[in-house]
Structures are given as C-alpha cells and as structure tokens.
C-alpha positions as CSV (number, residue, x, y, z in Angstrom):
1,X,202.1,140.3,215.8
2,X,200.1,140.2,218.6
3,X,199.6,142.7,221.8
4,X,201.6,140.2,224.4
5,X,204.3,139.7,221.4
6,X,204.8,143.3,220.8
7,X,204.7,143.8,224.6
8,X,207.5,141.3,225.0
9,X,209.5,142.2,222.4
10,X,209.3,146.1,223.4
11,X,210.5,145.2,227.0
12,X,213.6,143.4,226.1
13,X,214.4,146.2,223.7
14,X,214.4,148.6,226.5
15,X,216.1,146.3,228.6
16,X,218.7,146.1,225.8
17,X,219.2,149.8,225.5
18,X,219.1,150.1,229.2
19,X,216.0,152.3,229.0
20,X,213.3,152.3,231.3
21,X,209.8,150.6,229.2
22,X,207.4,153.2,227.8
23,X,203.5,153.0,227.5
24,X,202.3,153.5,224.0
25,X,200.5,156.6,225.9
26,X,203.9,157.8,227.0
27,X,205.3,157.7,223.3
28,X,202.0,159.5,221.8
29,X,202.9,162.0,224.5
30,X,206.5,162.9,223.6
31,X,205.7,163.0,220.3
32,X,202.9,165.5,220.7
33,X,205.0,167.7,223.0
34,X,208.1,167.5,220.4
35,X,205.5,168.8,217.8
36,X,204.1,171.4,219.7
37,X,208.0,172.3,220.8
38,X,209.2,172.5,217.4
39,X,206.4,175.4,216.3
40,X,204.1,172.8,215.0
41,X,200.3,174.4,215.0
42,X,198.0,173.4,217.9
43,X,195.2,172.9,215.6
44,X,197.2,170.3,214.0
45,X,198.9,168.4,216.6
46,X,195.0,168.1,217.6
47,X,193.6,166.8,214.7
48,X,196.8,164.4,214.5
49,X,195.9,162.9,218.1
50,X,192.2,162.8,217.1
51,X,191.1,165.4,219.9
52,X,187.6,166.3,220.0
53,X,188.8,170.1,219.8
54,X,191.7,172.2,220.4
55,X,190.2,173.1,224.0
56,X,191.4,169.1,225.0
57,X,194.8,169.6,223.4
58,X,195.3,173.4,224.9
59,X,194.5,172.0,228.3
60,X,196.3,169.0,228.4
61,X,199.9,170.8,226.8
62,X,199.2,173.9,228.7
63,X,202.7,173.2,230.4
64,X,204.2,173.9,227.1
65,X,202.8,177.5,226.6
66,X,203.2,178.5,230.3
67,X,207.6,177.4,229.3
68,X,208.1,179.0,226.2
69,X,206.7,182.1,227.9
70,X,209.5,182.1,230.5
71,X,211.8,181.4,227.9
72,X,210.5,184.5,225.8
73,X,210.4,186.6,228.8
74,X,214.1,185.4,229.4
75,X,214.8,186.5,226.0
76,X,213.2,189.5,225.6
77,X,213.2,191.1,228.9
78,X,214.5,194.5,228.8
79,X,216.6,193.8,232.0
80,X,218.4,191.9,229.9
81,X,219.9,194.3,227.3
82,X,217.8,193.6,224.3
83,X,217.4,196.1,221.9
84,X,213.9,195.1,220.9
C-alpha cells in the first residue's frame, strides 16, 4: 500500500468514526504518553521511540512528570487526612 493509499484510506476511516484525522506523529505521541502514564520506564519508552537519550524524551514528556506530581501531592497531602 502506498503513502497516498494509506492516507486515503485513514481519512475516510476517521470520517467513518466521526473522529477528527490523526498524524502518524500524533499517534506515536499518545502512545508514548499512555506508556509513560501507565508506569512504563523512561529509559524504555526512549529506546522504543529511538531517542538519542533519555534527556530528549525527559524534555519532551516533562508535562507528564510535572501531573502526576499534583496528583501525588493531591494524594498525599497531609491536609488531606492521610495517615502516611
């Protein structure tokens, strides 16, 4: 199958769904941040999207460390009742 095939073919499945069209880019990015979500090691997610180090993947998913520290803070906070 070629590029403009697979192109075409992706867009009326999306259209189908009623989903807005996604970028291979877009996909490789969801899938990253579902890893990295789920508890999946940084070093490996890296090595997975071929990353020249960890440094590139750190910087681009940084998002995803600065939310699970408000959800830890959330969940730990002693403001909040827990025993510890």
């Amino acid at each position: 199958m070629c590029a403009d095939s697979f192109d075409k073919t992706h867009k009326r499945a999306c259209i189908w769904e009623r989903m807005a069209p996604f970028t291979p880019h877009q996909l490789r990015h969801y899938y990253a941040t579902t890893m990295l979500r789920w508890g999946a090691k940084v070093e490996v997610v890296a090595r997975i999207l071929g990353h020249a180090g960890v440094g590139v993947t750190c910087d681009i998913y940084r998002h995803m460390a600065t939310d699970k520290i408000h959800r830890e803070h959330g969940r730990f906070v002693p403001l909040n009742g827990h025993p510890g």
